[in-house]
C-alpha positions in Angstrom: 0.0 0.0 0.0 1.1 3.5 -0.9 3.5 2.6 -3.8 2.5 3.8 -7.6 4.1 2.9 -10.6 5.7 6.2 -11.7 3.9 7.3 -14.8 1.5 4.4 -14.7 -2.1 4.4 -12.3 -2.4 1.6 -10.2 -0.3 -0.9 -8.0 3.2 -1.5 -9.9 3.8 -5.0 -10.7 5.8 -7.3 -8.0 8.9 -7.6 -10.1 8.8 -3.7 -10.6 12.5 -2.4 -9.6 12.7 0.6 -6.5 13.5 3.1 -9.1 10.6 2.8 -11.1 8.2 3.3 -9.1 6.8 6.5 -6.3 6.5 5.7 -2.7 5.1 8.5 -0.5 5.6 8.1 3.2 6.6 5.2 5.2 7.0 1.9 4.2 7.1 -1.6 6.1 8.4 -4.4 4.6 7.4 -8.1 6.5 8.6 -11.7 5.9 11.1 -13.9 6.6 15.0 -13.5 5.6 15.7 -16.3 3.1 18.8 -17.6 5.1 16.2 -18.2 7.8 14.1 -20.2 5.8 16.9 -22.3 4.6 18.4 -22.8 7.8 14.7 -24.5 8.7 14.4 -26.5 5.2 17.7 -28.2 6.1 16.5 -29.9 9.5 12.8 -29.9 9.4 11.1 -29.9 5.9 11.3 -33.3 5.4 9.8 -34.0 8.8 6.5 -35.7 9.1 3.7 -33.9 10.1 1.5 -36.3 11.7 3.0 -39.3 12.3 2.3 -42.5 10.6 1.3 -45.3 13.5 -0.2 -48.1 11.3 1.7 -51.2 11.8 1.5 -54.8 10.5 0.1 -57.2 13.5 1.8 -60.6 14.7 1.0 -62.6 11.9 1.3 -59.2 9.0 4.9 -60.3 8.0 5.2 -63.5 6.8 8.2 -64.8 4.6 8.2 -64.7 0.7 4.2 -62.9 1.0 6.7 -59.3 -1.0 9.9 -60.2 -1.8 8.7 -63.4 -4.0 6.3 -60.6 -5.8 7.4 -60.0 -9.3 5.8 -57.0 -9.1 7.8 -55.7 -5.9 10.9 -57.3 -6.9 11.2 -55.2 -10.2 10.4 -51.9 -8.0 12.9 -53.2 -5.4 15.4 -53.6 -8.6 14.4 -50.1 -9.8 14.8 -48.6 -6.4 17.7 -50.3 -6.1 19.5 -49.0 -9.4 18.0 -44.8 -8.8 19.7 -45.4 -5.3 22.9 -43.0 -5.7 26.0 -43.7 -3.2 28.5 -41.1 -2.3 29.5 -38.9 0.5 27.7 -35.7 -0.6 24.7 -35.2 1.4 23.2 -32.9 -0.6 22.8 -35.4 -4.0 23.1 -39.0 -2.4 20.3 -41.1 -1.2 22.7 -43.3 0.7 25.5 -41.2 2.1 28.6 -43.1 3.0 30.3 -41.6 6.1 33.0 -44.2 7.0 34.2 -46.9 4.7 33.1 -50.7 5.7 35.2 -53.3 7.9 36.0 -56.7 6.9 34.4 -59.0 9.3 31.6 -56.9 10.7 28.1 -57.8 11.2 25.5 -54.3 10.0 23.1 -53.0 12.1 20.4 -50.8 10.7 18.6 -48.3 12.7 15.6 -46.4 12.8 15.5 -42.9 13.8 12.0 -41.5 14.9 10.8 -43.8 17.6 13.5 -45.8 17.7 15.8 -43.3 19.0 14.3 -39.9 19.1 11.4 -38.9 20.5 9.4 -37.7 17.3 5.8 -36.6 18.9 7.0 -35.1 22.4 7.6 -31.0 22.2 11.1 -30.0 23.4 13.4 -27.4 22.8 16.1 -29.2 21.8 16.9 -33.0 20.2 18.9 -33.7 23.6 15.9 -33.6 25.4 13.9 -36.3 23.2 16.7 -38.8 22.9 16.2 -42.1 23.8 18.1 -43.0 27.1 21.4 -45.0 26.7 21.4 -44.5 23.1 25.6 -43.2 22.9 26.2 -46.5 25.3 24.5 -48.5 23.2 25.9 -47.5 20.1 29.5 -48.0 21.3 29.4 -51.1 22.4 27.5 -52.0 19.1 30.0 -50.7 17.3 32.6 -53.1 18.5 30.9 -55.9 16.0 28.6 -54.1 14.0 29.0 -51.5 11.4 26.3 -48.9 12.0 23.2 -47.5 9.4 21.1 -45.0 10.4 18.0 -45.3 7.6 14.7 -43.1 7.9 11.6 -42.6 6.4 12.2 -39.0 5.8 14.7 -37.0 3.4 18.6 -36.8 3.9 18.6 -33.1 5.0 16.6 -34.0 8.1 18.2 -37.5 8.8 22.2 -35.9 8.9 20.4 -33.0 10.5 18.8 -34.6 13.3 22.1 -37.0 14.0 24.0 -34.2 14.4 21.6 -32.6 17.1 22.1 -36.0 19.2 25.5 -36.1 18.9 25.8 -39.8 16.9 27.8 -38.3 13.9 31.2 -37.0 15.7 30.9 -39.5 18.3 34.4 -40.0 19.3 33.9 -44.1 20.4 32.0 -45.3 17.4 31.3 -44.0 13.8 28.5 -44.3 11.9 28.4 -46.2 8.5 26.0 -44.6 6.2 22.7 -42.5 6.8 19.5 -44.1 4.1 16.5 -41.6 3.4 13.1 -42.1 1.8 14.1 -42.3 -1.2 15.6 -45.7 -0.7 12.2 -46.9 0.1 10.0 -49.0 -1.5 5.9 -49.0 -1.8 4.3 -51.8 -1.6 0.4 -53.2 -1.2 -0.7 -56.0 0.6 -4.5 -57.3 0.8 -4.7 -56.6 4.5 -3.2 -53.7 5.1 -3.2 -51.8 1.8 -0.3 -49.5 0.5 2.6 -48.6 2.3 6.5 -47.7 2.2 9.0 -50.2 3.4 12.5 -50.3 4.0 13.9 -53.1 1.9 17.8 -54.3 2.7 18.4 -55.5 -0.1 19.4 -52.0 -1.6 21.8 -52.0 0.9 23.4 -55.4 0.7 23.2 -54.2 -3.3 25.6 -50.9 -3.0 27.9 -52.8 -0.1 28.2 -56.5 -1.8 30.7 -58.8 0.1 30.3 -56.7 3.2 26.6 -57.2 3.9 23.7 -59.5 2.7 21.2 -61.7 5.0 23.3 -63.5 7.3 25.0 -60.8 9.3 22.3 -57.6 9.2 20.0 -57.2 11.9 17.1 -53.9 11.7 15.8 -52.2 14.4 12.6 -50.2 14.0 9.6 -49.7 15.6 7.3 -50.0 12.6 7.3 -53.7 11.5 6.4 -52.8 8.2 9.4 -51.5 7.7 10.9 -54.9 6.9 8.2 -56.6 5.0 10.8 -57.5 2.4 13.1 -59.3 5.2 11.4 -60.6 8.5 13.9 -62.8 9.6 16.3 -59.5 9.7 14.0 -57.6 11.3 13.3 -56.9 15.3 10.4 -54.8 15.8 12.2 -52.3 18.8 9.3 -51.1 22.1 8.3 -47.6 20.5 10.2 -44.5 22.6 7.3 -42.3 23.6 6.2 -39.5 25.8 10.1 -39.0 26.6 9.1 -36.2 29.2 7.4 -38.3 31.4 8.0 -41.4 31.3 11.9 -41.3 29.4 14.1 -41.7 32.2 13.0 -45.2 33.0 13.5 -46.4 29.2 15.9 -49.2 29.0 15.4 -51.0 26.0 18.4 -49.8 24.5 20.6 -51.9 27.9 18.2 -54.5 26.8 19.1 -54.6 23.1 23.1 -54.0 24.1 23.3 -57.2 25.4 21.1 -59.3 23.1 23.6 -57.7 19.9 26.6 -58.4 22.3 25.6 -62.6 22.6 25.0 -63.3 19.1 28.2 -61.0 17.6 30.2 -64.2 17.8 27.6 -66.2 15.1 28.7 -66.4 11.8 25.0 -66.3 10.4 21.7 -65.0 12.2 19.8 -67.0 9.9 18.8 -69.6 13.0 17.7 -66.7 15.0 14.5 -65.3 15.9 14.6 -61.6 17.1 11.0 -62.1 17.6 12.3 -63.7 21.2 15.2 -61.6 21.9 14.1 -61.0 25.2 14.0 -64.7 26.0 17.2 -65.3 24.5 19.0 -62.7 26.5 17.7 -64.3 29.5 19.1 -67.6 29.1 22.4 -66.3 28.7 22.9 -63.3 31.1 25.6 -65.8 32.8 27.6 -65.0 29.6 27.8 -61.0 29.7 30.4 -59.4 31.1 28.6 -57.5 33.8 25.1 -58.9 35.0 22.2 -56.9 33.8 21.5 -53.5 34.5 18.0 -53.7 34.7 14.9 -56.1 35.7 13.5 -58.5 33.4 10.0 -58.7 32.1 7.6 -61.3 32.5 
């Protein structure tokens, strides 16, 4: 309001340059500096806005129901050849931070959930992490190579690692981050269409380092590995960290059960279904007895 084209009636047009058109009085501008809005694009527009809670039940996962699909194998095998590998965050879907080592098992985690806090407010990441989670990851690391692979885009995954403090940790180091886009859709009878993380676009871009015998997924969506339920452990969901985050131990819990089978050569006879169970029949064999109570 209160700037005329000069020599023209009415409003100038929004491209018009300050010298071309009359501005009598005061003039305030509003809006929002774009350094500002990039700042917030790089570690929250590819957030979720509502989070997605549908899960697969008991009996939603069964072996060979998707990944002996023709029609999900050739979108796995087109996923798997758009998936670009590199270190530059800002063009790879799979970002490779440290290199592979020989002999190591891979473990693939979730991120919202799993080990953040998504849906509780906070002012900071710190306050929403999942208890445990920096001891958990280094002793993991000793025998497992680690991936961090979420359903939303790589500017928010790097982002929100760096908040919590996993990226330049200085006892363990984190393999690769995986985004959305190394996702695949899928569509079941039951349950309809949804995204899933399939590992075999992994084991594809890291052959002879990982495949089916030595990877192991936590997430707290078991959807997530439709296309490989005998890799996947469906992790206790980390909500309402506010309240109720300080007593969370799953991450102890899970510490030990990936400590007693790193000395397999193959998880294939395992069922993570039971992890619990199997933990308990062996806490004579940890190091340090259990640091927390066991469930009935």
């Amino acid at each position: 309001m209160g700037i005329k084209a000069k020599g023209k009636p009415g409003a100038p047009p929004d491209d018009a340059a300050l010298s071309a058109v009359e501005i009598k009085g005061r003039v305030m501008m509003i809006g929002t500096a774009e350094e500002v809005i990039a700042r917030v694009d790089a570690s929250l527009a590819a957030a979720p806005e509502v989070p997605d809670d549908f899960d697969l039940d008991d009996a939603g996962v069964v072996e060979g129901d998707v990944a002996n699909n023709p029609i999900f194998v050739e979108k796995l095998e087109r996923r798997i050849r758009s998936v670009t590998r590199g270190p530059d965050l800002l063009k790879d879907n799979l970002v490779e931070l440290h290199p592979p080592r020989e002999g190591k098992h891979c473990l693939v985690l979730d991120i919202d959930y799993t080990i953040f806090d998504l849906g509780t407010p906070g002012e900071h990441a710190g306050e929403k992490i999942r208890p445990h989670l920096h001891e958990f990851l280094e002793s993991a690391y000793e025998h497992y190579d680690i991936v961090i692979w979420s359903a939303t885009g790589m500017k928010w995954v790097e982002g929100k690692m760096r908040q919590l403090g996993v990226l330049d940790h200085e006892r363990y180091k984190v393999a690769c981050l995986m985004d959305c886009l190394s996702m695949v859709t899928v569509t079941m009878d039951q349950y309809g269409t949804f995204n899933c993380k399939p590992l075999q676009v992994l084991w594809a871009h890291y052959r002879g380092f990982y495949g089916e015998e030595n990877t192991i997924m936590f997430d707290d969506l078991r959807r997530n590995f439709v296309f490989n339920p005998q890799q996947g452990l469906r992790i206790k969901a980390f909500r309402k960290s506010r309240t109720q985050g300080a007593g969370d131990d799953e991450l102890l819990r899970l510490r030990d059960y990936l400590a007693l089978i790193a000395p397999k050569a193959s998880f294939a006879d395992l069922d993570h279904r039971r992890w619990e169970r199997y933990v308990r029949k062996r806490a004579d064999r940890l190091p340090a007895p259990p640091a927390y109570a066991w469930r009935e």
